[in-house]
C-alpha positions as CSV (number, residue, x, y, z in Angstrom):
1,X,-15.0,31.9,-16.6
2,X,-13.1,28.9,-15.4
3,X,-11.6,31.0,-12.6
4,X,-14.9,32.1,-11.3
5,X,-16.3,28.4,-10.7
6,X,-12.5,27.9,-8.4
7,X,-11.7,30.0,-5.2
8,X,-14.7,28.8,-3.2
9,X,-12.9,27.6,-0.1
10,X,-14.3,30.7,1.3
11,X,-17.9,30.1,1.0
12,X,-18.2,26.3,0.7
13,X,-17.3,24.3,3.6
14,X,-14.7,21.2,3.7
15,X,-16.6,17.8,3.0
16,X,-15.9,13.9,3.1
17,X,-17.7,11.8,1.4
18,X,-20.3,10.1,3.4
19,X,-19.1,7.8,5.7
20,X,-21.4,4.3,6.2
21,X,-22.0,4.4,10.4
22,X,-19.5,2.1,12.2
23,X,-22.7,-0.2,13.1
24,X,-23.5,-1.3,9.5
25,X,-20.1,-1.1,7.7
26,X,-18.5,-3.3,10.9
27,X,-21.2,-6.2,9.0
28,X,-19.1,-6.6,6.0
29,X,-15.7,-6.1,4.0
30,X,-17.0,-3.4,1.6
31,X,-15.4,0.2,1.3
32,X,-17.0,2.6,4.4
33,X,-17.0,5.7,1.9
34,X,-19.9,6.7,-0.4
35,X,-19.1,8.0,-3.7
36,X,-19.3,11.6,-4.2
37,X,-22.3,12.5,-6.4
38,X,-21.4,14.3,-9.6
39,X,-23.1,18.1,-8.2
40,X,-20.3,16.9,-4.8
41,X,-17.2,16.4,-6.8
42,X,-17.8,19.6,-8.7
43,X,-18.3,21.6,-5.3
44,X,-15.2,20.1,-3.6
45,X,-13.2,20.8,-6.9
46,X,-13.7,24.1,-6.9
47,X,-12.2,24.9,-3.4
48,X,-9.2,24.3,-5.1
49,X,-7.1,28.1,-4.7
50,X,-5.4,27.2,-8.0
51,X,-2.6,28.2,-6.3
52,X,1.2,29.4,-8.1
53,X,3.2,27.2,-6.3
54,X,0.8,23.5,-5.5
55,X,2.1,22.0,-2.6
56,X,0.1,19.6,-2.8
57,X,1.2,18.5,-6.2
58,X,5.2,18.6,-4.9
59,X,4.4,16.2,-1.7
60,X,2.9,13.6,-4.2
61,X,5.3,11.1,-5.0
62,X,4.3,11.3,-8.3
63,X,4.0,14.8,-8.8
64,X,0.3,14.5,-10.1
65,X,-1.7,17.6,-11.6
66,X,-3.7,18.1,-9.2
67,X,-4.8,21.7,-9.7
68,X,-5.3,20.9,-13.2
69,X,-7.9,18.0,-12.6
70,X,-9.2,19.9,-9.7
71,X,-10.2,22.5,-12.0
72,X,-11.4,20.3,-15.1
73,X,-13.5,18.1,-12.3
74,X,-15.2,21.7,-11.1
75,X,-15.6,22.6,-15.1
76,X,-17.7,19.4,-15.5
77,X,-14.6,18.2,-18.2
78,X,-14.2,14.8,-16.2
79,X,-13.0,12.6,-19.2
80,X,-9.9,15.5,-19.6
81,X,-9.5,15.3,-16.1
82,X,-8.8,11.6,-15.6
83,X,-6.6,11.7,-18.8
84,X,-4.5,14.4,-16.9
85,X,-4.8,12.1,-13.3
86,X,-3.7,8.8,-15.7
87,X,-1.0,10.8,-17.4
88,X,0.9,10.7,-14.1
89,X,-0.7,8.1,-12.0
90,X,-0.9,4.2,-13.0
91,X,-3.7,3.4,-10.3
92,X,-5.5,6.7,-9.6
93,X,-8.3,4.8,-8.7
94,X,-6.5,2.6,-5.7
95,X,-3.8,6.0,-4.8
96,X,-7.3,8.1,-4.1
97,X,-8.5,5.1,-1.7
98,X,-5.6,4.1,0.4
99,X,-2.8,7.3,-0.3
100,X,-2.1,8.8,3.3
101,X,-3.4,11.8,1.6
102,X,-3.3,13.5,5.3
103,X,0.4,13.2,4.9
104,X,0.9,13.9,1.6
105,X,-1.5,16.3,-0.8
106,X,-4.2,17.1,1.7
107,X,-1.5,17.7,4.6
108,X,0.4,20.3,2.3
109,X,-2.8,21.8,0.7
110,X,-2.5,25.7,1.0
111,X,-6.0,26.7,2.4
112,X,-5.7,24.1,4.8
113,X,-2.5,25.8,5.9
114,X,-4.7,29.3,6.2
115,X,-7.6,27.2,8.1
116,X,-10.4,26.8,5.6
117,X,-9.6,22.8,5.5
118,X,-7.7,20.9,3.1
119,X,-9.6,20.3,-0.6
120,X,-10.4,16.8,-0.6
121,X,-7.7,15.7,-2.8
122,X,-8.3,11.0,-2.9
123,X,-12.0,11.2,-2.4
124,X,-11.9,13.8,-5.9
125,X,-9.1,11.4,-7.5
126,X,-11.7,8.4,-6.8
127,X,-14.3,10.1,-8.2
128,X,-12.5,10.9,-11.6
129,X,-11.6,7.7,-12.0
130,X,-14.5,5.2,-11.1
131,X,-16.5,7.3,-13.2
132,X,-13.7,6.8,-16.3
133,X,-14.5,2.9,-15.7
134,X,-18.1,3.7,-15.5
135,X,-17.9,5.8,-18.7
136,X,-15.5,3.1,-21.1
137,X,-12.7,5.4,-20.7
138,X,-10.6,3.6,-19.6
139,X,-9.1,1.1,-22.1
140,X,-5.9,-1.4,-22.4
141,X,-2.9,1.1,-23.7
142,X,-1.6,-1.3,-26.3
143,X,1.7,-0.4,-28.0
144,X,0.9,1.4,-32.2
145,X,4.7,-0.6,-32.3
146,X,5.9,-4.1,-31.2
147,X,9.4,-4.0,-30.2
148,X,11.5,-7.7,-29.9
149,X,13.1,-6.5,-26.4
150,X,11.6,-8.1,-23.5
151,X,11.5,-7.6,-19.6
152,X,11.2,-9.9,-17.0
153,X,9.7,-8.3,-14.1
154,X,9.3,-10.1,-10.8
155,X,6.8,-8.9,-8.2
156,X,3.5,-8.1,-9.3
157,X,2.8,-5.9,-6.4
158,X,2.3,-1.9,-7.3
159,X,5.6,-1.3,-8.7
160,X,6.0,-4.0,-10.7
161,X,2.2,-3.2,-12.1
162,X,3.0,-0.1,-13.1
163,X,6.8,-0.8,-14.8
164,X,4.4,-3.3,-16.9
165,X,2.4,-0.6,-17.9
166,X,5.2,1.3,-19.1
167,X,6.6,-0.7,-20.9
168,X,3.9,-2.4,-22.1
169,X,3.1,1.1,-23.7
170,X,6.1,1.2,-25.4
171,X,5.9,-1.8,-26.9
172,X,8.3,-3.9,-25.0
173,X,7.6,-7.5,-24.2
174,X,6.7,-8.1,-20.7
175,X,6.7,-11.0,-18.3
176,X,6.0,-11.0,-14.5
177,X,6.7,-13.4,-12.3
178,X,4.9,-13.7,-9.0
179,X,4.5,-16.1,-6.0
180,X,1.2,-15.8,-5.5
181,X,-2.1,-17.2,-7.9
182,X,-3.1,-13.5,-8.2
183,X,-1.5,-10.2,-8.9
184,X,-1.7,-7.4,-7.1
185,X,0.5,-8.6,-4.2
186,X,-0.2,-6.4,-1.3
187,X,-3.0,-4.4,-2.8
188,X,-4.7,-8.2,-3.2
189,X,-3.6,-9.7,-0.3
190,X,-1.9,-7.0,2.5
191,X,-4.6,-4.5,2.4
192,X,-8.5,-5.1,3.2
193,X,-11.4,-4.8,1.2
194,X,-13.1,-2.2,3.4
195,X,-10.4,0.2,2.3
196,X,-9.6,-1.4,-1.3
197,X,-12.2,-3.6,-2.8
198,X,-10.6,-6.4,-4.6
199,X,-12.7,-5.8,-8.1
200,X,-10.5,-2.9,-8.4
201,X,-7.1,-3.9,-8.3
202,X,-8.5,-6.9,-10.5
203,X,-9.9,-4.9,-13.1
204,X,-6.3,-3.2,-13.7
205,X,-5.1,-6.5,-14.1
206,X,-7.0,-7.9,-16.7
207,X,-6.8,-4.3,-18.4
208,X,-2.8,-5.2,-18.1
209,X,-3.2,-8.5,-19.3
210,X,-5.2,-7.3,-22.4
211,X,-2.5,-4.6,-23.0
212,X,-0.1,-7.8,-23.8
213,X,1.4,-8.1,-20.4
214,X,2.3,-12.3,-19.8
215,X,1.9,-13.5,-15.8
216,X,3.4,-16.2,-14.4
217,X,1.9,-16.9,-11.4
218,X,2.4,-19.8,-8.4
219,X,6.2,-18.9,-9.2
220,X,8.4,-19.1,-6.9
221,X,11.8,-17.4,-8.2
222,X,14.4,-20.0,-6.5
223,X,12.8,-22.6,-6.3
224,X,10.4,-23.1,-9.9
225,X,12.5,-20.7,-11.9
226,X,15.9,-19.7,-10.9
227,X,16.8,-16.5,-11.7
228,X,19.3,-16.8,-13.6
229,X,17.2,-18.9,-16.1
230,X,14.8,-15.4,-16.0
231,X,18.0,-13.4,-16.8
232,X,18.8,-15.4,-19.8
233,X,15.1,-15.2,-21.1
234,X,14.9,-12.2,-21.0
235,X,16.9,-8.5,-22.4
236,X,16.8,-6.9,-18.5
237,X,15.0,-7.7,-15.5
238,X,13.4,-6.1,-12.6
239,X,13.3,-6.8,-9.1
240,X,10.0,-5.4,-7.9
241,X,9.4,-8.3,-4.9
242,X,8.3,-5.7,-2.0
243,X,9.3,-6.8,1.7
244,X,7.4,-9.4,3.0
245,X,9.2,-11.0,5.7
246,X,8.0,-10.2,9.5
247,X,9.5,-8.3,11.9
248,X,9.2,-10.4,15.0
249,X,9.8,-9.8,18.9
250,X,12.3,-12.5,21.2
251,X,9.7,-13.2,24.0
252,X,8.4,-15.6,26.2
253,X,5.5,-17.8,24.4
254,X,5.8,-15.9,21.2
255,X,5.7,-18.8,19.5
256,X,2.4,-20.4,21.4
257,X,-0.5,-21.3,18.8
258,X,-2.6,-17.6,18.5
259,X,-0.1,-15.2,18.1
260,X,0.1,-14.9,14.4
261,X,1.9,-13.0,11.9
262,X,0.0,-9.6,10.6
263,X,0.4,-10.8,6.8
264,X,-0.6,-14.3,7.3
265,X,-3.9,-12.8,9.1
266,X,-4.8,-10.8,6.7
267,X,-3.9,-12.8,3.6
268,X,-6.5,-15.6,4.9
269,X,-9.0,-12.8,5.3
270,X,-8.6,-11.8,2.3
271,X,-8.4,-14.7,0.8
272,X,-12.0,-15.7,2.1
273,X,-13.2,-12.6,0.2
274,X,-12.2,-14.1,-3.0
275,X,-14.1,-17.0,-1.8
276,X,-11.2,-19.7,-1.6
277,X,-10.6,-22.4,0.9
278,X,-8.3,-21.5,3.4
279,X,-7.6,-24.0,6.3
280,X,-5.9,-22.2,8.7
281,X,-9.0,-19.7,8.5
282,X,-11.6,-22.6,8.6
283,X,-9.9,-24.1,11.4
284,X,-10.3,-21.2,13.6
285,X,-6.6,-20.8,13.4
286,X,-6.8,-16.8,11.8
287,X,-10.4,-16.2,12.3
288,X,-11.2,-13.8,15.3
289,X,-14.8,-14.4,15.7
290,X,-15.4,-15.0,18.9
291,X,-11.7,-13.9,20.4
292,X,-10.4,-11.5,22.6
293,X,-7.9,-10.3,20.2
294,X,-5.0,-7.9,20.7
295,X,-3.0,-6.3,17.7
296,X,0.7,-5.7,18.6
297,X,1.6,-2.1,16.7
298,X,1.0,1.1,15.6
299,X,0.9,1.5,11.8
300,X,-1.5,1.0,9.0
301,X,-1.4,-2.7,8.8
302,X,-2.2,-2.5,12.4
303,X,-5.1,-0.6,11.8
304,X,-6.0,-3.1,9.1
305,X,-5.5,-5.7,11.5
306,X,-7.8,-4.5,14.0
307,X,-10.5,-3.4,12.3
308,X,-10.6,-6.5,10.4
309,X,-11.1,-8.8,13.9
310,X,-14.0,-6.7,14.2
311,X,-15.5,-7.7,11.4
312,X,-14.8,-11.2,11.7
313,X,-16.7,-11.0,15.2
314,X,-14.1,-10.6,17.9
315,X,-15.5,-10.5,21.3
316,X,-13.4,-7.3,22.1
317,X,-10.0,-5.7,19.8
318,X,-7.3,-4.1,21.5
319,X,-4.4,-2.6,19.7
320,X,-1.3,-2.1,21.9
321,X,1.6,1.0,20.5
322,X,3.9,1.4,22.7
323,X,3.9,5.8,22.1
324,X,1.0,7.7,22.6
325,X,-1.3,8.6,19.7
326,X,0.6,11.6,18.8
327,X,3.3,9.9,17.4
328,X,1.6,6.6,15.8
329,X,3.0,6.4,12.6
330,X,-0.2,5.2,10.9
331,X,-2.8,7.0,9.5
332,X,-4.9,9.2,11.7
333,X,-7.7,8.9,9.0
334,X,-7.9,5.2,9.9
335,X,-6.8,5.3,13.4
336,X,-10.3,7.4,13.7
337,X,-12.4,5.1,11.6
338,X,-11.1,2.0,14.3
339,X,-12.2,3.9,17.3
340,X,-15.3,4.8,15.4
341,X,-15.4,1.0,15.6
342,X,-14.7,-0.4,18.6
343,X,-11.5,-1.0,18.5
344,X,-9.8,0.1,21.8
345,X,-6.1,1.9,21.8
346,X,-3.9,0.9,24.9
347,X,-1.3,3.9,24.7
348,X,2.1,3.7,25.8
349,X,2.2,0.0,26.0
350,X,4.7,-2.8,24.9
351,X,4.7,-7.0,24.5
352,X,6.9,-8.5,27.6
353,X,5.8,-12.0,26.9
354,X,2.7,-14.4,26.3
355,X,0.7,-16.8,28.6
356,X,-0.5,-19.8,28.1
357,X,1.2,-23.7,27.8
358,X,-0.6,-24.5,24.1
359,X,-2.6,-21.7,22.7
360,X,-1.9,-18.3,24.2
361,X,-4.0,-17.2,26.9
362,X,-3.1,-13.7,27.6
363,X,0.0,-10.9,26.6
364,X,2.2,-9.9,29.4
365,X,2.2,-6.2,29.0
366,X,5.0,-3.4,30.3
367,X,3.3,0.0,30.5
368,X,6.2,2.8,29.1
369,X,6.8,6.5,29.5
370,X,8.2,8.8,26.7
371,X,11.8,9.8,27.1
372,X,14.3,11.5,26.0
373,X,14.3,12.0,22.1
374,X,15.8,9.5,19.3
375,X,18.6,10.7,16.8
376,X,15.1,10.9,14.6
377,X,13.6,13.3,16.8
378,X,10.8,11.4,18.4
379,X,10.7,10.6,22.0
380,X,12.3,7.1,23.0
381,X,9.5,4.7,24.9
382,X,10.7,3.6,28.4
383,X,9.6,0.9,30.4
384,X,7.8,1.6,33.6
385,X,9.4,-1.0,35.8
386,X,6.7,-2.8,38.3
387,X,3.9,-1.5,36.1
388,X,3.2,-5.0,34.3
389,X,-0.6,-6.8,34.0
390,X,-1.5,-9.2,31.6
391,X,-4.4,-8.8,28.9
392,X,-6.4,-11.9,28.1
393,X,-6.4,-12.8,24.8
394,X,-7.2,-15.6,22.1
395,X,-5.4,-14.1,18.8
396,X,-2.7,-11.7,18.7
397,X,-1.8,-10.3,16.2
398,X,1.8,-9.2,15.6
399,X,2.0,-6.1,13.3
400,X,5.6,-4.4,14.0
401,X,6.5,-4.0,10.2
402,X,8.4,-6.0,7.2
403,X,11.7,-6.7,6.3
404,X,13.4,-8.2,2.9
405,X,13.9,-11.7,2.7
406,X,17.2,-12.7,2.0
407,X,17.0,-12.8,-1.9
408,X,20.9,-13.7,-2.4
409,X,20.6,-16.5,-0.9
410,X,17.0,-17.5,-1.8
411,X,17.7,-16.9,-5.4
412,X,21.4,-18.2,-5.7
413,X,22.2,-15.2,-6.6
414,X,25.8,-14.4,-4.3
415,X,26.4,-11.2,-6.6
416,X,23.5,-9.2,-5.6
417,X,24.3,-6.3,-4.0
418,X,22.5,-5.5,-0.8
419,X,23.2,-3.3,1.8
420,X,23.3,-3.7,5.7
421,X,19.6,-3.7,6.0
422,X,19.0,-6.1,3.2
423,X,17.5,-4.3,0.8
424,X,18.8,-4.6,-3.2
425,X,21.3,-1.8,-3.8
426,X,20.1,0.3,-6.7
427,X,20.8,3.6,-7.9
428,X,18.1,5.9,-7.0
429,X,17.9,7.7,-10.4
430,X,18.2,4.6,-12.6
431,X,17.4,2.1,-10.1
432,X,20.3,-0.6,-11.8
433,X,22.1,-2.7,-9.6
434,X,25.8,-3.6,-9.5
435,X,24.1,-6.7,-11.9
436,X,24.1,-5.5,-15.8
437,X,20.5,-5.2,-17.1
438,X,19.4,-5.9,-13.5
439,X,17.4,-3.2,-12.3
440,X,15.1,-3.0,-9.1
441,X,12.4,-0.6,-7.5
442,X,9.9,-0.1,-4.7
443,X,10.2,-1.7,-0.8
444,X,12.9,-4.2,-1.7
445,X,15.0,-0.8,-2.5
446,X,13.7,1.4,-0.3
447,X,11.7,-0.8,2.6
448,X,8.4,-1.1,3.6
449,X,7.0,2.4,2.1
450,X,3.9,3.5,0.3
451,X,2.1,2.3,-2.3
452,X,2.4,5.5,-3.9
453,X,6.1,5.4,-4.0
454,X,6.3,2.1,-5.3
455,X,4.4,3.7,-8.3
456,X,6.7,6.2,-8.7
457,X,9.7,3.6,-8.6
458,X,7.9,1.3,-10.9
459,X,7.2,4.0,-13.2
460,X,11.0,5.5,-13.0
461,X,12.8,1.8,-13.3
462,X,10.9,1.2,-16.9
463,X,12.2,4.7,-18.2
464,X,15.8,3.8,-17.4
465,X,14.9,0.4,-18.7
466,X,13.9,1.8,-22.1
467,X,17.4,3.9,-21.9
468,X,19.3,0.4,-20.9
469,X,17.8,-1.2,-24.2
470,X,18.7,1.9,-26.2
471,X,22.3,1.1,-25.8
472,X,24.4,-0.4,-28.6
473,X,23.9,-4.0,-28.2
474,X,27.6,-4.8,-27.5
475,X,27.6,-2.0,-24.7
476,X,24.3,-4.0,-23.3
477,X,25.5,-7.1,-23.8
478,X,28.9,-6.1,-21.4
């Protein structure tokens, strides 16, 4: 019986969730899908092939059941499926909004591989687990035993979040320590609310803080807490501080008032969401409205750079990628939804410089040709020499990717181990470092990645945590 309501890719078309038209959802910061109605979900499910060997489940990061909720969604059995998506998954709910799921599940889906158009794998996820909030299913996981070990965890971006969890689960004591006055780190501040609405991420805080977890935030590890104080309070540690610090270009003017950092942009956007005061957004300093803006780059915070100006009321939002669409390294989901927008793509393009004595006036741009191919495989961009113009602008954004901050240095910490790029050395099975009962995951291990992975790290690091605090306590005191 089960089997007969899966199989339909055959006779039941590929569908999105609606989409709000570009004219309306370009008004405000709210999420441009609709939710899939219950009949919708059910459908989509069951064009799930139920396939022997899931692809789609061994591309996840976190190796999710996803033929197994596909099939309990289609069978109507939604509260068993969200236990099976939770089982696996912290944050379901955000991982079904912002995953690259055209990269990852949906990409490798088998019947999209025969041409009958992936199953649609997030917008399903979503649904499971908005209607799990909806429904009271979903309720702080507190531990049946308290144990007197505790865990400092610093970061409370999506790795840190989801070693809490853990460990909070097992009944560990847990502290995080974060910069910022709210959790959530990228998810609250790096990513907009038209693709993540901020209730969300909240919502899995305060579950997190009713689980037991302790914040600490407007903490600044190096300078209000040293970090060797947090070792010493604390039976191991975890270094879940993402990569925050911008990549930035040696030109001409880069440093005139209106070309701005990606992060800094977006943080004050987001920001204004939440509905605080921000002066450099209230000056006019990272508001577009009203701008000719151009966004320097060709990934997702790009993308979330762009289409944010449009909301904010830019007169016109150009995004400049020095390859051609083919190889952006962003999301082509959201690349779509920006053109959908008005955002124009200026291909094959690259910053030379900036005009303007004060305030920029205008990016002096080098049009490139692909060459020959990188040790990676893609093509190399070369300049086209005599081919320059420049593009007025007002705001430009710089969005060329992150890099760790020095946190040796920062933290007084000399014995860190780092490795030529600056990211913490960690073993990528127990993710310790050369420190004992100093253990790290997500970006600062790996660099700038996916959410999804810093799940997975998060997740991963609190396992080998519990194993670290299993050990005799003269081998873990050592």
């Amino acid at each position: 019986m089960a089997q007969q309501r899966m199989l339909k890719f055959v006779s039941t078309a590929r569908e999105m969730p609606e989409k709000r038209l570009p004219d309306l959802r370009t008004e405000d910061f709210h999420e441009i899908y609709r939710e899939f109605a219950d009949a919708k979900a059910k459908e989509q499910a069951s064009r799930c092939s139920q396939c022997g060997v899931p692809y789609c489940q061994s591309h996840c990061p976190l190796h999710n059941n996803i033929p197994d909720w596909l099939r309990l969604t289609a069978e109507g059995r939604l509260q068993e499926a969200y236990e099976i998506s939770q089982a696996t998954n912290t944050f379901p709910e955000i991982c079904g909004r912002i995953c690259p799921q055209d990269r990852l599940c949906e990409g490798n889906c088998v019947i999209e591989q025969s041409g009958h158009g992936t199953v649609t794998i997030g917008s399903i996820e979503k649904y499971i687990t908005d209607t799990a909030w909806e429904n009271g299913w979903v309720t702080p996981q507190k531990a049946k035993t308290e144990r007197v070990e505790s865990v400092g965890i610093i970061g409370a971006g999506p790795g840190g979040l989801a070693a809490a969890d853990a460990l909070r689960r097992k009944g560990v004591q847990v502290t995080v320590y974060d910069r910022y006055d709210r959790a959530g780190g990228l998810l609250t501040y790096g990513i907009p609310g038209f693709k993540l609405e901020k209730d969300v991420v909240m919502r899995r805080v305060e579950q997190l803080e009713a689980a037991g977890v302790q914040f600490v935030m407007n903490c600044n590890v190096g300078v209000d807490i040293s970090f060797d104080a947090i070792r010493g309070q604390h039976d191991a540690v975890l270094i879940a501080t993402g990569v925050y610090k911008a990549r930035d270009i040696s030109a001409p003017g880069v440093g005139a008032t209106g070309v701005v950092r990606a992060l800094d942009y977006l943080t004050a956007s987001n920001r204004k969401s939440f509905g605080d005061e921000v002066e450099a957004f209230d000056n006019g300093d990272l508001d577009a409205n009203g701008k000719r803006v151009v966004v320097i780059g060709g990934g997702d915070t790009a993308m979330d750079c762009v289409r944010t100006a449009i909301r904010q009321g830019a007169t016109s939002v150009k995004c400049l990628y020095r390859r051609d669409k083919a190889n952006m390294p962003g999301s082509q989901r959201e690349t779509q939804n920006a053109e959908e927008e008005g955002v124009e793509f200026v291909w094959l393009t690259a910053p030379k410089g900036f005009t303007g004595s004060d305030a920029v006036e205008g990016v002096i741009v080098q049009q490139m040709r692909l060459g020959q191919p990188d040790a990676s495989g893609r093509q190399m961009p070369e300049v086209i020499e005599g081919a320059d113009y420049v593009e007025p602008a007002e705001l430009v954004v710089m969005a060329l990717g992150f890099e760790p901050e020095d946190l040796p240095q920062q933290w007084s910490a000399p014995d860190l181990g780092v490795t030529r790029w600056g990211t913490v050395k960690a073993d990528f099975r127990s993710h310790a470092t050369n420190i004992p009962g100093v253990f790290a995951a997500g970006d600062i291990v790996r660099g700038a990645s996916l959410v999804v992975w810093a799940i997975r790290d998060g997740r991963e690091a609190a396992d080998a945590i519990m194993d670290y605090l299993a050990q005799p306590a003269a081998v873990a005191a050592e």
